[in-house]
C-alpha positions as CSV (number, residue, x, y, z in Angstrom):
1,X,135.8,52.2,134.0
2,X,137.0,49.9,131.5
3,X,137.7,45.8,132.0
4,X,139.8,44.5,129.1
5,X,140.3,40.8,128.7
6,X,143.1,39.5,127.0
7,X,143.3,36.1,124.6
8,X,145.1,34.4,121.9
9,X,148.4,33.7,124.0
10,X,149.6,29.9,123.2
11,X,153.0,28.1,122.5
12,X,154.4,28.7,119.2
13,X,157.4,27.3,117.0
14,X,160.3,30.1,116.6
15,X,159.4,32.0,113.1
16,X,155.6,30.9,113.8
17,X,152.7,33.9,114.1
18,X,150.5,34.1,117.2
19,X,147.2,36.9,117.0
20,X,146.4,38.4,120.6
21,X,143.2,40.0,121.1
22,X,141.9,42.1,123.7
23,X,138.0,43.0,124.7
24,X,137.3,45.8,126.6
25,X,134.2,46.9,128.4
26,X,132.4,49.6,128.4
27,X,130.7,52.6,126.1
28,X,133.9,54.7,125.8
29,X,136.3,52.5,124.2
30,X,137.0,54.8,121.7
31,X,138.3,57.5,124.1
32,X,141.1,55.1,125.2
33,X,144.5,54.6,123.5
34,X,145.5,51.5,123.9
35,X,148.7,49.1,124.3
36,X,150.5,46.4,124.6
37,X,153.3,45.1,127.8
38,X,155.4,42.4,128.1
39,X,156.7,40.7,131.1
40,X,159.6,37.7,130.7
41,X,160.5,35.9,133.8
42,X,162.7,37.7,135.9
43,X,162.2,40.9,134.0
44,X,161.0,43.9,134.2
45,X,157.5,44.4,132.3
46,X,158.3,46.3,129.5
47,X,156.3,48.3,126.6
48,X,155.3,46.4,123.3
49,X,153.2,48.5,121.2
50,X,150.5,51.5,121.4
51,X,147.3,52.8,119.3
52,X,145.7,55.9,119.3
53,X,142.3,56.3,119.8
54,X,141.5,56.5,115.9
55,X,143.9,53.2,115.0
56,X,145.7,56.3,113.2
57,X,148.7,56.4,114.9
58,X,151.0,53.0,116.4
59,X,154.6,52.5,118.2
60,X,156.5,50.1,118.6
61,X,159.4,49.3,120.3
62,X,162.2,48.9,118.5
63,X,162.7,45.3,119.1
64,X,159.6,44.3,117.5
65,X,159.3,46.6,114.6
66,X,158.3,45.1,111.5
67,X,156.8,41.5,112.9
68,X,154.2,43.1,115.6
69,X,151.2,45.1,114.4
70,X,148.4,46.5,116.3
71,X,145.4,47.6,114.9
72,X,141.9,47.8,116.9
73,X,138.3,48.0,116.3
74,X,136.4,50.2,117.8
75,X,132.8,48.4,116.7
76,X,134.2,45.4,118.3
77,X,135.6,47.3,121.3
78,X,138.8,45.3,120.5
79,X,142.6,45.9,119.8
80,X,145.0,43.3,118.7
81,X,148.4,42.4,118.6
82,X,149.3,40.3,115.3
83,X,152.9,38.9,115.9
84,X,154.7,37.4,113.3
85,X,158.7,35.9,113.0
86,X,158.3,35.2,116.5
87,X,161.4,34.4,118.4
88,X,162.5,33.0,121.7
89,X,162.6,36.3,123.5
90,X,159.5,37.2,122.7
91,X,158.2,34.7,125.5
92,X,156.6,36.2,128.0
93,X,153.0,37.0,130.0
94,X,151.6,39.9,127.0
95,X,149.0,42.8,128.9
96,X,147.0,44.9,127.6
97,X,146.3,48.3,128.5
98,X,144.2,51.3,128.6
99,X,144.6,55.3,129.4
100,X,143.4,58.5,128.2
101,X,146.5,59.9,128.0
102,X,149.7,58.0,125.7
103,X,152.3,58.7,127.4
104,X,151.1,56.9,130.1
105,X,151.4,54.2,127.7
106,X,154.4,55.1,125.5
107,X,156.8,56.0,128.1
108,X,155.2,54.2,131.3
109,X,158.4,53.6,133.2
110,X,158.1,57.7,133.5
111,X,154.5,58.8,132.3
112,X,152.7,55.8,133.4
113,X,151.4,53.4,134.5
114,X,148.7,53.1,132.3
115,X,145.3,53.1,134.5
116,X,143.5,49.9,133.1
117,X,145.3,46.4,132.5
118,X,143.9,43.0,131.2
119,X,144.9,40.0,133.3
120,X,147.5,38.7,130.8
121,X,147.7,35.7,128.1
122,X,151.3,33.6,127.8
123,X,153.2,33.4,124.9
124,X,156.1,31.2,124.6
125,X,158.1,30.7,121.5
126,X,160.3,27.3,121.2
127,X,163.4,27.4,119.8
């Protein structure tokens, strides 16, 4: 069992950097991968980013590749989401999430979904 808790979301000027966090719960952090889901209004909820277990290995989706970066500390039983050259559509409610297995992560909409979720934090970037 895992409980992850997310924080960091706020309101942001476009081009402006925002740093999510999540705490999880629990002994067994390290056997999770982790990631990260979006969901604008009147969208679907859509896959962000990913860790492995280790912090070895990330993806992205392609829309934020090269201003998102995860990273996570397992001592801290805590991943994180830096965003940088934030934009407009980047506003939405930002998950976290938690499964043994990636592609429950990585390719959710077929794999997934992932087994553990944080409640959300809002992000909203003004243009």
């Amino acid at each position: 069992q895992v409980q992850l808790v997310e924080s960091g979301g706020g309101l942001v000027q476009a081009g402006g950097s925002l740093r999510l966090s999540c705490a999880a719960s629990g002994r067994t952090f390290s056997s999770y991968v982790l990631g990260w889901f979006r969901q604008a209004p009147g969208k679907e909820r859509e896959f962000v980013a990913a860790i492995s277990r280790s912090g070895s290995s990330t993806y992205y989706t392609d829309s934020v590749k090269g201003r998102f970066t995860t990273s996570r500390d397992n001592a801290k039983n805590t991943v994180y989401l830096q965003m940088n050259s934030l934009k407009s559509e980047d506003t939405a409610v930002y998950y976290c999430a938690a499964d043994t297995r990636i592609e429950r992560i990585t390719t959710a909409k077929t794999m997934g979904p992932p087994r553990y979720w944080g409640q959300g934090t809002q992000v909203t970037v003004s243009s």
